[in-house]
Phi, psi and omega in degrees: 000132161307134193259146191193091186268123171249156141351125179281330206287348201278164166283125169305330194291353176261038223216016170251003155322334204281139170251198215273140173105012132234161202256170201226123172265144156285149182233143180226156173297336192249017177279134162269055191193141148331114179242130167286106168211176176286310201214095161251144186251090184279175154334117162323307159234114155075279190260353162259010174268331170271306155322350198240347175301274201319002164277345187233139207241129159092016218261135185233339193238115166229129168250132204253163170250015144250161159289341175300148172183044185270341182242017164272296176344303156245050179260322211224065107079203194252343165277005162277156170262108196262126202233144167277162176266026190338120193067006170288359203200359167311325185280314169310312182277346166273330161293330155332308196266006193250271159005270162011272169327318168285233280301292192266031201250319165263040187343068155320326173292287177322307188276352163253021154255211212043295201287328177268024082001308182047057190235098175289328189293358187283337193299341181288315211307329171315305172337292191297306177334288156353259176339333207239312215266324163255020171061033193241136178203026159283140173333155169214109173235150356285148175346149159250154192222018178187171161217152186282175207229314201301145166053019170257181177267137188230110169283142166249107164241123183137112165253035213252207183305338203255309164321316179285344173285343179291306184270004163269284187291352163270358191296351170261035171241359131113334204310158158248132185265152184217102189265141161213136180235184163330253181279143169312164172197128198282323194231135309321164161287164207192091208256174207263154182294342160321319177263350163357300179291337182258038164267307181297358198262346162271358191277100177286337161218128220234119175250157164207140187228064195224153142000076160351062186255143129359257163358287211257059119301093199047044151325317161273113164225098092171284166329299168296343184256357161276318189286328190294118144356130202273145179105347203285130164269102177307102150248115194245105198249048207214256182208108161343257218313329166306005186222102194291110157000281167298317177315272144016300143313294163332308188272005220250304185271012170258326164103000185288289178234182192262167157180143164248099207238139203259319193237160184210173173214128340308183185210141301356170176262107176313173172283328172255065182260154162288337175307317166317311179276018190282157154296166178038051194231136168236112189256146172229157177290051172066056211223010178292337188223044163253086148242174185311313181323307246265271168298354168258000155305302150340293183256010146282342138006278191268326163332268179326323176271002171273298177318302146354278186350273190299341177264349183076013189263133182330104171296147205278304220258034185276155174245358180197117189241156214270171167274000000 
């Protein structure tokens, strides 16, 4: 019988999808005894799924319940087969990123400091905001106090399930989207990361929803936050190391561009990081794909790549398939 190690920290009832003809372990950060199993399903986070390893013996399959899974490889080597929650979070992390975008284009930040102030005239301050952040400080009446999201340019960098769920839910805003991945593509277009520098001088807002790689370590960095529009909004619904930091600061307190970030590097974030205090920032804990939802999506997932498994049929998500 398959052996199928889940989180213990999980509700057994969300664990009925699964199907029949395995037995199901809990797995914990604090057991003291060694578990034999087939398939683990860690922990979401991180650092109690790395404490929980050394305990477990025979593990052949780990299906994970994020798409992120840069910090499974080398924890349990190359001979295992590594599977992702590929879709699973799509609806969540893209409204994250659609939400993001409003909040800071209508300065929702700015306007919840307003509201505890409970000072209404403070609302012309958008106006001076305006004025600094796209560099235009010609007189304007009546005041602008928001910007609209309709008819800007939307970089997508990351084109996989969660972009296209991104570009989807903006389609009714008008935007014009500009996609980039790996590989090219004709329908939609679809440009290669390569042209990425002669892209950004058009971007009125830059997403990037792509993949922890080698490859994208700090793909954004000193340069890309120089070629971006002055006034251009950052939103990183993706992986901190994709953005250099320091960089970031810099352009963030130079007053260049905007940015909304889901993820940081480090991640946690100290308490005295200079990122907390930058201007023109909207920070969230790492929290795009936290809804009530969020595990049992997950593991109608893994539901599914168990059933696969067992049947001998190809799994949909692998991202390391073993040696």
């Amino acid at each position: 019988m398959l052996r199928v190690g889940y989180p213990a920290t999980l509700p057994r009832e969300l664990l009925r999808t699964f199907p029949e003809g395995i037995e199901i372990v809990p797995i914990s950060e604090k057991m003291e005894h060694d578990a034999e199993i087939d398939v683990w399903i860690p922990d979401p986070y991180s650092n109690r799924a790395m404490r929980a390893w050394p305990r477990l013996r025979g593990v052949k399959l780990v299906i994970s319940m994020l798409a992120g899974t840069e910090w499974i490889p080398p924890l349990v080597g190359p001979h295992v087969t590594i599977c992702n929650a590929h879709g699973a979070h799509n609806v969540a992390t893209a409204e994250w990123t659609v939400a993001a975008i409003l909040a800071m284009l209508k300065y929702f930040p700015l306007y919840l400091d307003i509201q505890h102030s409970g000072v209404w005239k403070r609302r012309f301050e958008a106006s001076g905001h305006y004025a600094k952040i796209s560099g235009d400080a010609r007189p304007i009446y009546p005041p602008v106090l928001l910007e609209e999201l309709a008819g800007k340019t939307v970089l997508l960098v990351g084109y996989g399930e969660i972009g296209k769920e991104i570009e989807r839910m903006l389609a009714p805003f008008r935007v014009k989207i500009v996609r980039v991945a790996r590989t090219a593509r004709a329908k939609p277009e679809v440009h290669v990361v390569s042209e990425l520098d002669s892209l950004l001088p058009r971007a009125e807002v830059v997403v990037l929803i792509l993949p922890s790689t080698p490859e994208s370590h700090w793909l954004i960095d000193r340069a890309q936050l120089a070629l971006m529009p002055q006034g251009a909004l950052l939103v990183n619904a993706a992986r901190g190391p994709i953005v250099n930091t320091d960089a970031l600061v810099e352009s963030l307190h130079a007053g260049h561009i905007r940015a909304a970030l889901d993820v940081t590097d480090p991640e946690p974030l100290p308490q005295d990081h200079p990122l907390w205090s930058c201007p023109n920032l909207l920070i969230t804990p790492h929290i795009g794909a936290s809804s009530p939802q969020f595990s049992a999506n997950a593991l109608r997932t893994a539901a599914d790549e168990l059933r696969r498994y067992m049947s001998g049929k190809p799994l949909r998500n692998v991202v390391q398939a073993a040696i």
